[in-house]
C-alpha positions as CSV (number, residue, x, y, z in Angstrom):
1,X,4.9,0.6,0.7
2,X,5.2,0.0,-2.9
3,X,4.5,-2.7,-5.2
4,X,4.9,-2.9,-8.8
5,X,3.8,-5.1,-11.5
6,X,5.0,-4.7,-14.8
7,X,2.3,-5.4,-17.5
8,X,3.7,-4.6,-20.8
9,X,6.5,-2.5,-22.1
10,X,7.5,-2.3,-26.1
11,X,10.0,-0.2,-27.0
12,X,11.0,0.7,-31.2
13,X,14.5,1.8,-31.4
14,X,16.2,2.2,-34.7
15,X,19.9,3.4,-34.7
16,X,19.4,6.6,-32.6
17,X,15.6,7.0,-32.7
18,X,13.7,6.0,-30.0
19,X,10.1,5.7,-29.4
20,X,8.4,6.1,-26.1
21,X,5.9,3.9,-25.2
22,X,3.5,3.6,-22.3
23,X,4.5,0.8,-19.1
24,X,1.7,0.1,-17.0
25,X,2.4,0.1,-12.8
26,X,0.5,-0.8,-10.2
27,X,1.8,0.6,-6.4
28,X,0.2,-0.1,-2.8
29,X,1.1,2.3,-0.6
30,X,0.4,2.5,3.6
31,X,-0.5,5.5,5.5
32,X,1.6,8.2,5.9
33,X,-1.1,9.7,8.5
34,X,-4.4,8.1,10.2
35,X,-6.5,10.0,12.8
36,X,-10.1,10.8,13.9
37,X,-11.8,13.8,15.1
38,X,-14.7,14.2,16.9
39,X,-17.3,17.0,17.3
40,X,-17.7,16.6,21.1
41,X,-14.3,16.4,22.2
42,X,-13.2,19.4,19.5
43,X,-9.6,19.7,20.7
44,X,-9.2,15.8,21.6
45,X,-6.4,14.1,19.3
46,X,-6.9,10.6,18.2
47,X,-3.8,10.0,16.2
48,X,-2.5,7.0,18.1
49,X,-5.9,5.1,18.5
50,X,-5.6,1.4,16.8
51,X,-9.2,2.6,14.9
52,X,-10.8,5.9,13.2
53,X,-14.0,6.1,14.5
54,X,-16.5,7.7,11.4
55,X,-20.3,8.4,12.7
56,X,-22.1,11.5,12.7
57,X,-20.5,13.0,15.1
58,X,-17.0,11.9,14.2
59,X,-15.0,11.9,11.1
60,X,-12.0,9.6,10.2
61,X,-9.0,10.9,8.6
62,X,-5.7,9.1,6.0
63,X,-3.7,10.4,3.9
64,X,-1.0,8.6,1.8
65,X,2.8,9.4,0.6
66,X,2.2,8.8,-3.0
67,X,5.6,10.4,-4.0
68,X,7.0,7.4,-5.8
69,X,4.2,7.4,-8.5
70,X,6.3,9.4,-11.4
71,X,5.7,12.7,-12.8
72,X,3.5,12.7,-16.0
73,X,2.2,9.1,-15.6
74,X,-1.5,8.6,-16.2
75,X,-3.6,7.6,-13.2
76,X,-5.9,4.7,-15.0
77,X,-7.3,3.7,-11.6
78,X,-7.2,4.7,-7.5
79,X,-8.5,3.2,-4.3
80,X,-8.6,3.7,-1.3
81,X,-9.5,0.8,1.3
82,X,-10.3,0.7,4.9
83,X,-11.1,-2.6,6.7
84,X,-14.2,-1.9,9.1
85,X,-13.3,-3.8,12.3
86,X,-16.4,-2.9,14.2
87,X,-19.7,-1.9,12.9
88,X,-22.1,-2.0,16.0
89,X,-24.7,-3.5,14.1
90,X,-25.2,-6.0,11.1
91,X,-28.6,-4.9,10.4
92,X,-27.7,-1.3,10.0
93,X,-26.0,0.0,6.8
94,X,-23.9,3.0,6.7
95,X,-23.0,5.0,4.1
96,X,-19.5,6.7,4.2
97,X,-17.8,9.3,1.6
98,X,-14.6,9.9,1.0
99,X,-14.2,13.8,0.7
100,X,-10.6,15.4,-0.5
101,X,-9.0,17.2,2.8
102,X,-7.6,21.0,2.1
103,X,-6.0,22.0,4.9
104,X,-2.5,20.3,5.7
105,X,-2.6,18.1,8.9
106,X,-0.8,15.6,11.4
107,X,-2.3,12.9,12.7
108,X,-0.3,13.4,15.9
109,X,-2.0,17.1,16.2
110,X,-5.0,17.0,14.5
111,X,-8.7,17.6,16.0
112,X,-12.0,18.6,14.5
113,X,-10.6,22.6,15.8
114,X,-7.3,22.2,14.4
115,X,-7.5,22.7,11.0
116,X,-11.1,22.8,11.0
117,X,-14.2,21.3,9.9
118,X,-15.9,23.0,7.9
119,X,-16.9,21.9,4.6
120,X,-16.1,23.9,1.3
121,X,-12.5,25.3,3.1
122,X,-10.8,22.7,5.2
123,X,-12.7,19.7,3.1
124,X,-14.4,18.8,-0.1
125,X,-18.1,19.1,0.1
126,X,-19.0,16.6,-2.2
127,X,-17.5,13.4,-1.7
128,X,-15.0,11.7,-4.4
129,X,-17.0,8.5,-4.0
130,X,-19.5,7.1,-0.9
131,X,-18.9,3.6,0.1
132,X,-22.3,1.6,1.9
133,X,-20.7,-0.3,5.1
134,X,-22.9,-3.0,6.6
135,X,-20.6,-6.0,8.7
136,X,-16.9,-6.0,9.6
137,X,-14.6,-6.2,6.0
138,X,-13.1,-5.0,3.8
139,X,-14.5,-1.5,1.7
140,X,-13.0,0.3,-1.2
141,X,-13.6,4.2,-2.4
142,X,-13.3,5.2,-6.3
143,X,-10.4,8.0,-5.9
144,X,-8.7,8.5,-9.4
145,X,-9.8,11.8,-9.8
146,X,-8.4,12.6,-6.6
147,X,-5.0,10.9,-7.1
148,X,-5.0,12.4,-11.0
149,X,-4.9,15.8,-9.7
150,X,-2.4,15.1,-6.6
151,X,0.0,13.7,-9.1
152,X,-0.3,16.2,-11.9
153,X,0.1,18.9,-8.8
154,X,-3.2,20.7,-9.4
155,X,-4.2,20.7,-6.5
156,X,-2.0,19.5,-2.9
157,X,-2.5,16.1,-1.4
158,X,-4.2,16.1,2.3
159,X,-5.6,12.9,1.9
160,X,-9.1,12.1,2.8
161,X,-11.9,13.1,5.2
162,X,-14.1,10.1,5.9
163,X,-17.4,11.3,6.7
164,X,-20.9,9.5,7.7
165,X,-23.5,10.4,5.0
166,X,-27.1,8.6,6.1
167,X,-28.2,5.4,7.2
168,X,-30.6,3.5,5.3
169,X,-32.6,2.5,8.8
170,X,-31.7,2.3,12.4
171,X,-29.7,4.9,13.9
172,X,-26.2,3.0,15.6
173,X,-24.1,5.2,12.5
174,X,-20.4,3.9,13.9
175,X,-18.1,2.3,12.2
176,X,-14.6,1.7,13.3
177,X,-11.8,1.3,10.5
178,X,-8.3,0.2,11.7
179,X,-5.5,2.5,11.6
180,X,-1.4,2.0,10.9
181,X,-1.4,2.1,14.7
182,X,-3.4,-1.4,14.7
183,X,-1.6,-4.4,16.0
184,X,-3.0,-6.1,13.0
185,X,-1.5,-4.9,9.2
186,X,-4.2,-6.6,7.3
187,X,-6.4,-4.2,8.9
188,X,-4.5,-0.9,7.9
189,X,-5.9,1.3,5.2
190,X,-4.2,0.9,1.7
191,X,-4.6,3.0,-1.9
192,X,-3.5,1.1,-4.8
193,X,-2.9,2.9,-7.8
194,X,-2.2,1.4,-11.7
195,X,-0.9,4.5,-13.9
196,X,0.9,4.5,-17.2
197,X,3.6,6.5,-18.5
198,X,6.0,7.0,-21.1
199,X,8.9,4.9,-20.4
200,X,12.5,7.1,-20.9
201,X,15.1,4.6,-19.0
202,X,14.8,2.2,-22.0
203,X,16.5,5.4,-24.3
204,X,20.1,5.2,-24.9
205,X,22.3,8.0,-24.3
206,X,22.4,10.9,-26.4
207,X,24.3,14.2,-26.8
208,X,21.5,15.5,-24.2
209,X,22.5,13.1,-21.5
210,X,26.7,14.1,-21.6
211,X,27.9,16.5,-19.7
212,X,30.5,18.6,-19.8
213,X,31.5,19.5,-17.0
214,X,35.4,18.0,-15.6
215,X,35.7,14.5,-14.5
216,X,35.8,13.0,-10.9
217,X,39.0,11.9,-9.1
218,X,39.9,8.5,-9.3
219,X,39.2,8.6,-5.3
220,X,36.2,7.3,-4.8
221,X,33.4,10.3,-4.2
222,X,32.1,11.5,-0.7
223,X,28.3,10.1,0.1
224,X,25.5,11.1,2.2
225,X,23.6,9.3,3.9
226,X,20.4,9.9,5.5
227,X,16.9,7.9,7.1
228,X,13.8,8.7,8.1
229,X,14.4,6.7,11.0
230,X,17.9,7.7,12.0
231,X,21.1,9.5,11.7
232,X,23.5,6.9,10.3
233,X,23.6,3.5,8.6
234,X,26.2,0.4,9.3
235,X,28.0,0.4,5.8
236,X,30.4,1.1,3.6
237,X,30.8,2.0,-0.1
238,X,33.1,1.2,-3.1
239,X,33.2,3.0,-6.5
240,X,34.6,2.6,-9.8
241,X,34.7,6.4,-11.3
242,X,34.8,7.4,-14.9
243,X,38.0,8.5,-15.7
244,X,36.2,11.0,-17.8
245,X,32.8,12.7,-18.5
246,X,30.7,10.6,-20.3
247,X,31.1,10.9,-24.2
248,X,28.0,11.4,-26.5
249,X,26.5,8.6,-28.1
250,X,28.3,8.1,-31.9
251,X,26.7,6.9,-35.2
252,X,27.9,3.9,-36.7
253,X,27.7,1.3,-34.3
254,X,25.0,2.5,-31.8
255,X,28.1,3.3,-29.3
256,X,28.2,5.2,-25.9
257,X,28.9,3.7,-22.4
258,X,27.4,1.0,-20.6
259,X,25.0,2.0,-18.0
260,X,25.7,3.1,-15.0
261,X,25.5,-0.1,-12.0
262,X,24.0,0.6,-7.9
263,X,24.5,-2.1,-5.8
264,X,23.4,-2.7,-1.7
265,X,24.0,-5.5,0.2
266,X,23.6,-6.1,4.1
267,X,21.6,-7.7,6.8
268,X,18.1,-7.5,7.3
269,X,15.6,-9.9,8.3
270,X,14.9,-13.5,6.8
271,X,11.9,-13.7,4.5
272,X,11.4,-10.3,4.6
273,X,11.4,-7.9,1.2
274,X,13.9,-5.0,0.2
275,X,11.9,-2.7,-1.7
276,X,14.7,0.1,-4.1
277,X,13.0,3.4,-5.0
278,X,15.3,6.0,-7.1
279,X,15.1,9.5,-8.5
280,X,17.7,12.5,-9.7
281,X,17.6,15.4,-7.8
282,X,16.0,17.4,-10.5
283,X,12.8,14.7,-10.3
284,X,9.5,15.4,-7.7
285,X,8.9,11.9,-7.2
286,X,10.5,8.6,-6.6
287,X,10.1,5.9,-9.3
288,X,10.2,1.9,-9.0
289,X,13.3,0.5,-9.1
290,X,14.4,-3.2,-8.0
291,X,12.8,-5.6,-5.0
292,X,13.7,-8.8,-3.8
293,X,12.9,-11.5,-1.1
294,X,15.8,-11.9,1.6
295,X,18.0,-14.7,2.1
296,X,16.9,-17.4,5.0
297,X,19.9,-15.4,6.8
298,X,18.5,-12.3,6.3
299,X,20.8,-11.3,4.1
300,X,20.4,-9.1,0.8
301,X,22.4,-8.3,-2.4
302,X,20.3,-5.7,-4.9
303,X,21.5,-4.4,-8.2
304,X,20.0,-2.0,-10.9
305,X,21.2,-1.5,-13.9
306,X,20.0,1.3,-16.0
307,X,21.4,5.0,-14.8
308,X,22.2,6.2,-18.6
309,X,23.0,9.8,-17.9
310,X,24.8,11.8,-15.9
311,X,22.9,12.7,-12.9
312,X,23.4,12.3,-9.5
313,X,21.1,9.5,-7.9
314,X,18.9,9.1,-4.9
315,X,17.9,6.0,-3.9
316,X,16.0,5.1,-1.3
317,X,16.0,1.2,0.4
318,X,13.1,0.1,2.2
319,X,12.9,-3.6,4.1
320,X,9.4,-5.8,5.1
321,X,9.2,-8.4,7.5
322,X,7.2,-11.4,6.8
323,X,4.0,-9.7,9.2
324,X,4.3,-6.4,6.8
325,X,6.1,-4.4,9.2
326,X,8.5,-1.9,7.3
327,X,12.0,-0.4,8.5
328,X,11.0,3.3,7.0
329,X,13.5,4.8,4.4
330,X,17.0,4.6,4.2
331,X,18.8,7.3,1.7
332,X,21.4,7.4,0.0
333,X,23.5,9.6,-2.6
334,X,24.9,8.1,-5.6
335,X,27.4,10.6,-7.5
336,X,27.8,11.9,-11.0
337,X,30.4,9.7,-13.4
338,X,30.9,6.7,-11.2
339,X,30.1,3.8,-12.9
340,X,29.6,1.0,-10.5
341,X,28.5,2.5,-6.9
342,X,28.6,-0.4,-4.5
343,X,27.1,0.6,-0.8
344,X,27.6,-2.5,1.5
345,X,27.8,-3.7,5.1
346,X,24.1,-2.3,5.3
347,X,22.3,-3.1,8.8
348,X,18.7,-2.8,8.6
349,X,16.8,-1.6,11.7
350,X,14.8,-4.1,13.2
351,X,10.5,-3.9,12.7
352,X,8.3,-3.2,16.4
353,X,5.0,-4.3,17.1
354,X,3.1,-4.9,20.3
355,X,1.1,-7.6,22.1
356,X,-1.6,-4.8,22.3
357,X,-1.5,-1.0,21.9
358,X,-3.5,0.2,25.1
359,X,-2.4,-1.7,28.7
360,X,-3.2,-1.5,31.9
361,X,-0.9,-0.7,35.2
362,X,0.8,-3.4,36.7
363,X,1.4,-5.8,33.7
364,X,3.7,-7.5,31.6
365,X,3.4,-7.1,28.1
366,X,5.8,-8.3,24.7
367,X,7.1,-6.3,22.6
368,X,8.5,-7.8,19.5
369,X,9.7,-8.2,15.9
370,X,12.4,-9.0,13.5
371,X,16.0,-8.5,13.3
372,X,19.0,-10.2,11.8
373,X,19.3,-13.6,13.3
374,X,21.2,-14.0,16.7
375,X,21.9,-10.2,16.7
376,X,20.7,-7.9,19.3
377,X,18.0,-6.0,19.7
378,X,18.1,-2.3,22.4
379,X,14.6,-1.2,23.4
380,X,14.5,2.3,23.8
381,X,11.3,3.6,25.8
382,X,10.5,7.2,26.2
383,X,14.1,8.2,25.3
384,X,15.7,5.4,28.0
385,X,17.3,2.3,27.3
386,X,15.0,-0.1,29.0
387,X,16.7,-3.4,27.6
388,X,17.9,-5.8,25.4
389,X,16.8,-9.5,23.8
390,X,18.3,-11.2,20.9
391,X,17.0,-12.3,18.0
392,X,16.5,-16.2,17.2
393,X,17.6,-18.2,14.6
394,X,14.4,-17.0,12.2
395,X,15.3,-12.9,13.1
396,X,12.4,-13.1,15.8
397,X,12.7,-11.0,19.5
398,X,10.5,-10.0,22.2
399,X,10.8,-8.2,25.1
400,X,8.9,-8.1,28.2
401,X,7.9,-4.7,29.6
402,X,6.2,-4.4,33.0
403,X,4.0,-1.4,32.4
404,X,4.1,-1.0,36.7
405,X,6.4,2.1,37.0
406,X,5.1,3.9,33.9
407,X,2.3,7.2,34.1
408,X,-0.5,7.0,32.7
409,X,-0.7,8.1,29.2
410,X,0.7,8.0,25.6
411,X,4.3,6.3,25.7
412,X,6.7,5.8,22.8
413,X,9.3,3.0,21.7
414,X,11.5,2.4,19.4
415,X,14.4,-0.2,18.2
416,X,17.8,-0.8,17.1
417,X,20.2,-4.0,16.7
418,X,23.8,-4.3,17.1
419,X,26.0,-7.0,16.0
420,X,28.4,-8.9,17.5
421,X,31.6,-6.4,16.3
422,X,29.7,-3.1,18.1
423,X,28.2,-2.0,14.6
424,X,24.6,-0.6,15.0
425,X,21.7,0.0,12.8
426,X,19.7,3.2,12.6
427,X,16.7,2.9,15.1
428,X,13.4,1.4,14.2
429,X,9.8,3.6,13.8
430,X,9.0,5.2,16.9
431,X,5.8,3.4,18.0
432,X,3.5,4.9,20.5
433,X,1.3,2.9,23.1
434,X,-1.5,3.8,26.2
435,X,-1.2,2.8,29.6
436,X,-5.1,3.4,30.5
437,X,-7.0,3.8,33.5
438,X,-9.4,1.2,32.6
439,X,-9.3,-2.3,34.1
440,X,-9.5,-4.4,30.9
441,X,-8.9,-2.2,27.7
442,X,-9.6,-4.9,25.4
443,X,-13.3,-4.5,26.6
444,X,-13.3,-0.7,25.1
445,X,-14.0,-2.0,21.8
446,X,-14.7,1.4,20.4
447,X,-11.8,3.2,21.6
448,X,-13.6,5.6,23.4
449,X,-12.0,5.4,26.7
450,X,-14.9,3.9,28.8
451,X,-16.8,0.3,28.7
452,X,-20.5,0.8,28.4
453,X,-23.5,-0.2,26.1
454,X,-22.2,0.8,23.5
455,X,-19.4,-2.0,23.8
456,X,-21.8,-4.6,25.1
457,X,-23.2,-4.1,21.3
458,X,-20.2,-4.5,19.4
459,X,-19.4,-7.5,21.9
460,X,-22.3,-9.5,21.3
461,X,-22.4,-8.7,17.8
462,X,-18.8,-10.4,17.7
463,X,-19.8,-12.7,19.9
464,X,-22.6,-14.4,17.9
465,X,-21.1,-13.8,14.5
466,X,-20.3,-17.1,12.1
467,X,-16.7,-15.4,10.8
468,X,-14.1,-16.7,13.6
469,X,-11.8,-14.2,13.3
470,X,-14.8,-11.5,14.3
471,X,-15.6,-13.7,17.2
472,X,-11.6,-13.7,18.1
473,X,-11.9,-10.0,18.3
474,X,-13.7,-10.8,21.7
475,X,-10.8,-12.6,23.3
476,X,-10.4,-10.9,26.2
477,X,-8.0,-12.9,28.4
478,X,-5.4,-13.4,25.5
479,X,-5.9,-17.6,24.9
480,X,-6.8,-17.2,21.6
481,X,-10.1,-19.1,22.0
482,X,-13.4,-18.0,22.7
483,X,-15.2,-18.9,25.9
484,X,-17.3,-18.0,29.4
485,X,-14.2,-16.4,31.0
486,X,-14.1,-13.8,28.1
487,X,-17.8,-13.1,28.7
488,X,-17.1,-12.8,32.4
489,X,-14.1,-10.2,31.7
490,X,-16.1,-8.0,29.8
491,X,-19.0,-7.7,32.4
492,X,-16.6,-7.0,35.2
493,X,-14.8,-4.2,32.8
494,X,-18.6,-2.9,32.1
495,X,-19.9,0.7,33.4
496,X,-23.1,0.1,33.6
């Protein structure tokens, strides 16, 4: 997800001349794609774990949509941030590079045979920058140079390879980062990039931007509509078309027509944040638009002003709840020659988290997030309706799900709302959960489908550690304290 900050902008325009100058941006984006892959298990996928292992015998894996940074601009800075979550021991330091993947991948079919690992062909052998990881926190990697060349398309972006370089003493070399699939978005990696670029929506029209090619019908124009997370979208549109192509720009008065307006409006989520992204279909890239923070109703009116040629628009609307959560894209088509395009009755799909992302057999877990207030919310699990809740007065639902009937395994879920006239939103992300074998999953705190030494490590490095929120990673039975009963949970869950 995008952010942008506008830092300075000048522009020099004297009757018809105008001067480009550069605008400084600064975007965050989330993963597109998070896995690990591991040496010993060479055809194990680890796409939906809630952490990338990285040791020397494992290798983590993100890579990041960057598609909205324009065409042209100037990468001034780049990084890349994980949040280490587990480090087995304090003492230890670990040193970690960041290496440019070149092979395409999935993080929902990747494993160290598929592409590969081997380094010089399916990754970069030397590393874009090395990080030295000690305790859980924060880290940040130096990527610029690999950004500069994904954006200027000399070479294709695959992300990054996280790989374990040496230890300065000791030998415990893992390191768990969190992943998109972590219940917890301030642990999910980020790249932030600032750019500059010359600035062309300031220039007025010229002779270059008419067209001319015949005018529209006063009926308002056809639109497509399309979503990353569904087939169709609650709303409805209004248009006020040209009633003829537009006119180059005259000398005189500094003439032409006004620019062109796009308005949405609907019903997402209170304080949550609608996020506009546009381009013309000629353009590689999505460029900043508009964003705004939602009405205590959820509700959302958005306008930019600006379209001052003749192309045909895409813009794509994307909503956050207050926790971070995002609704994926929703597209949409604005057509040559119409001068206000108006889409409205909009119904966001709700956001989807869960209590925990591994469960055991013969539980009740929640399932939750935001919607529009007092609407309702359809769970969909593996493909089946498996019920309904209905959102509060602040947009918040949860649903209980008693994990008793299900296989063990990977499971997926997903989300829509409805509103009180029938109208439905698109569905939410699909997330995907484990029902595991073990007895308590929480006590596999490196993911690694088994409770032995190894966790007894990271547990009483937690354990005695003076950050609280560390130590809270060791709550066990769900109270949100600390205490003997989580110490006796974790000893029962042990393989000794």
């Amino acid at each position: 997800m995008w952010r942008s900050r506008p830092v300075a902008a000048i522009a020099l325009l004297s009757c018809s001349l105008y001067v480009p100058v550069a605008f400084a941006e600064t975007q965050s984006f989330t993963p597109a794609g998070d896995s690990y892959v591991q040496s010993g298990s060479p055809n194990a996928n680890n796409g939906s774990k809630i952490v990338m292992d990285a040791s020397d015998t494992r290798d983590g894996l993100v890579r990041f949509d960057i598609g909205a940074i324009p065409s042209g601009a100037t990468i001034t800075s780049a990084t890349l941030t994980l949040v280490a979550t587990s480090v087995g021991s304090a003492s230890t330091v670990k040193n970690y590079g960041a290496h440019r993947i070149l092979a395409d991948w999935a993080d929902g079919t990747v494993t160290w045979n598929t592409p590969g690992s081997t380094a010089g062909t399916h990754f970069a052998s030397s590393p874009a920058s090395t990080t030295a990881v000690s305790v859980v926190g924060s880290y940040t990697w130096d990527v610029a140079g690999d950004v500069t060349s994904f954006v200027d398309g000399s070479v294709t972006n695959y992300g990054w390879r996280i790989i374990w370089s040496s230890n300065t003493s000791g030998t415990n070399k893992q390191v768990d980062f969190g992943t998109k699939e972590n219940g917890t978005a301030a642990n999910w990696p980020s790249l932030t990039v600032t750019y500059t670029f010359p600035s062309s929506s300031s220039a007025p029209a010229s002779s270059s931007d008419a067209s001319s090619s015949a005018p529209a019908s006063s009926a308002p124009p056809s639109s497509d509509i399309s979503s990353s997370v569904g087939s169709s979208v609650a709303s409805s549109f209004e248009a006020l078309p040209s009633t003829s192509a537009p006119s180059p720009t005259t000398g005189g008065g500094g003439g032409g027509k006004p620019p062109r307006r796009v308005i949405f409006s609907g019903l997402a989520y209170p304080d949550s944040t609608v996020e506009i992204l546009r381009k013309t279909a000629d353009d590689d890239y999505y460029k900043p638009a508009e964003r705004t923070t939602l009405a205590e109703d959820g509700s959302f009116s958005v306008e930019y002003t600006g379209l001052t040629d003749a192309a045909a628009f895409l813009f794509a609307l994307r909503v956050k709840d207050r926790e971070g959560n995002d609704t994926g894209i929703l597209a949409f088509n604005v057509p040559k020659y119409v001068e206000v395009w108006t889409v409205k009755d909009i119904l966001v799909p709700p956001t989807i988290s869960f209590e925990q992302f591994t469960m055991t057999k013969n539980a009740v877990t929640k399932i939750a997030g935001f919607a529009t207030p007092n609407h309702t919310v359809e769970l969909e699990l593996d493909g089946t309706t498996y019920g309904a809740a209905k959102a509060d007065a602040s947009g918040f639902w949860t649903i209980a799900m008693d994990t008793t009937y299900l296989a063990y395994g990977e499971h997926s879920a997903r989300v829509r709302q409805v509103a009180a006239d029938g109208s439905a939103s698109n569905f939410s992300f699909t997330r995907v959960f484990e029902l595991s074998k073990l007895p308590s999953p929480k006590a596999d705190l490196n993911i690694d489908a088994t409770v032995d030494i190894r966790d007894w490590s990271i547990f009483l490095f937690r354990w005695g550690h003076k950050d609280e929120g560390v130590r809270l990673q060791n709550d066990m039975n769900g109270d949100g304290a600390i205490s003997i009963f989580d110490f006796s949970i974790f000893l029962q869950a042990m393989k000794m």
